[in-house]
Steps between C-alpha positions, in 0.01 A plus 500: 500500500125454349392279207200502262467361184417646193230315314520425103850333564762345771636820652517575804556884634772509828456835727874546600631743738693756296840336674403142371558590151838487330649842309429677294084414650611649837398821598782696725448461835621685807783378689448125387163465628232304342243748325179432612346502130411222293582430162256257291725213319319257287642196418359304222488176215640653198232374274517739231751550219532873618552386852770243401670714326522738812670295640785371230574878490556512835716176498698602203561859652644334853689193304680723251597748840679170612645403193242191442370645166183643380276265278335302705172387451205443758321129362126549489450160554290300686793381733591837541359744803637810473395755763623867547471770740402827409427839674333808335846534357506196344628142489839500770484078537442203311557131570398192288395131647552276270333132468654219398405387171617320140693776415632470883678766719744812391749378757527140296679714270825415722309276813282253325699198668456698819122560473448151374613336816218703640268495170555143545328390834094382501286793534756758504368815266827746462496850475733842422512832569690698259463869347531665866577866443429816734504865437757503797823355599354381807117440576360552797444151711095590504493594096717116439282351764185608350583393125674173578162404734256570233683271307557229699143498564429491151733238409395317843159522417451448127760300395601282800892565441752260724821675407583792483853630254662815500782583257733797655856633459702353783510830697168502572489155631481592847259732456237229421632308721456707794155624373322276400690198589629328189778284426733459239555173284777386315799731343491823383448528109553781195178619388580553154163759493604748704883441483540393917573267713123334639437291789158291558347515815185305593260474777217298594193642463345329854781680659401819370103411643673427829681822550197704372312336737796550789569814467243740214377778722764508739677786393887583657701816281828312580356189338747373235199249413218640240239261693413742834423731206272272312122541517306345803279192500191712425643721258637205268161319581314813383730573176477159397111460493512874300176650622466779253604829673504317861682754754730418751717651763824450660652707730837588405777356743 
């Protein structure tokens, strides 16, 4: 994998190996090698109306394949990261962090009481992802790795979150759990917005630093963690000071 940024904006363009990237980005390969070729991904802060609305398409188009409707909007607000991955053929992935604020969280919608018991401790600063939707069924671990490190580090970095929520239909439960390590709190609920069943799952932010720093680098294909896959100490180090068009290499596992 390589990283450089690209200056004007936070983005940050990912080399992956043709077999790191989910359908329909991967090339065909012969018998279920790896392709040695690498494919230029750039993941970026949505910070333009055109960009935003990128991604809602994308969202819209994957939530109305599973029945979760088709108007939903991306908030360009303040609170409100939104970053996508793209590829010469376009945005595939999109994921928004969202801040705590007056207006609060989308998962109070149905959690408040849960978030407040967190919400409600000194010096806690509570945080969301929502609006994850991929191009695929399944993305590859490095593609998820990759997007969900570039925003921790942004939410890490520049807004000092403590807590970190995730609303997801109960089937997917484990899969967060086993991949990035959260937990579920309280009952499962009706989301009234998408017409399913929802269950919050949380996870503390200094856990997630601790399992970066554990395991980011270390990279094992029968992982079921995300974290071997994460970017190594001097990778995060050099995307988070963003030295414009700074080059670096990895060498993939």
């Amino acid at each position: 994998m390589s990283v450089h940024w690209v200056s004007g904006s936070f983005a940050v363009d990912i080399g992956l190996r043709s077999c790191d990237l989910s359908v329909p980005l991967r090339p065909a390969t012969t018998q279920g090698s790896c392709a040695t070729g690498f494919k230029t991904v750039t993941v970026r802060l949505a910070e333009t109306d055109d960009q935003r609305n990128s991604a809602r398409m994308l969202v819209n188009r994957r939530y109305a394949w599973r029945g979760y409707g088709d108007q939903h909007q991306i908030p360009a607000q303040s609170s409100h990261m939104t970053f996508t991955a793209s590829s010469d053929d376009g945005v595939f992935g999109t994921i928004t962090l969202g801040v705590d604020s007056p207006a609060g969280l989308a998962a109070d919608d149905i959690f408040k009481g849960e978030i407040d018991n967190f919400r409600n401790v000194p010096g806690a600063r509570v945080c969301e992802l929502t609006k994850l939707a991929f191009d695929a069924d399944m993305p590859s671990k490095p593609m998820l790795a990759a997007l969900f490190h570039i925003v921790f580090i942004y939410g890490y970095n520049e807004h000092r979150c403590t807590d970190l929520f995730i609303e997801v239909n109960p089937r997917h439960r484990r899969f967060y759990q086993a991949m990035l390590g959260f937990k579920p709190v309280g009952e499962v609920k009706t989301n009234q917005s998408v017409g399913a069943p929802a269950v919050l799952m949380w996870l503390k932010v200094d856990d997630i630093r601790k399992a970066i720093d554990a395991h980011a680098g270390h990279r094992q294909e029968n992982s079921r963690s995300l974290y071997p896959f994460f970017f190594s100490e001097k990778e995060e180090q050099r995307i988070f000071t963003r030295p414009a068009l700074a080059t670096m290499d990895r060498v993939a596992a």
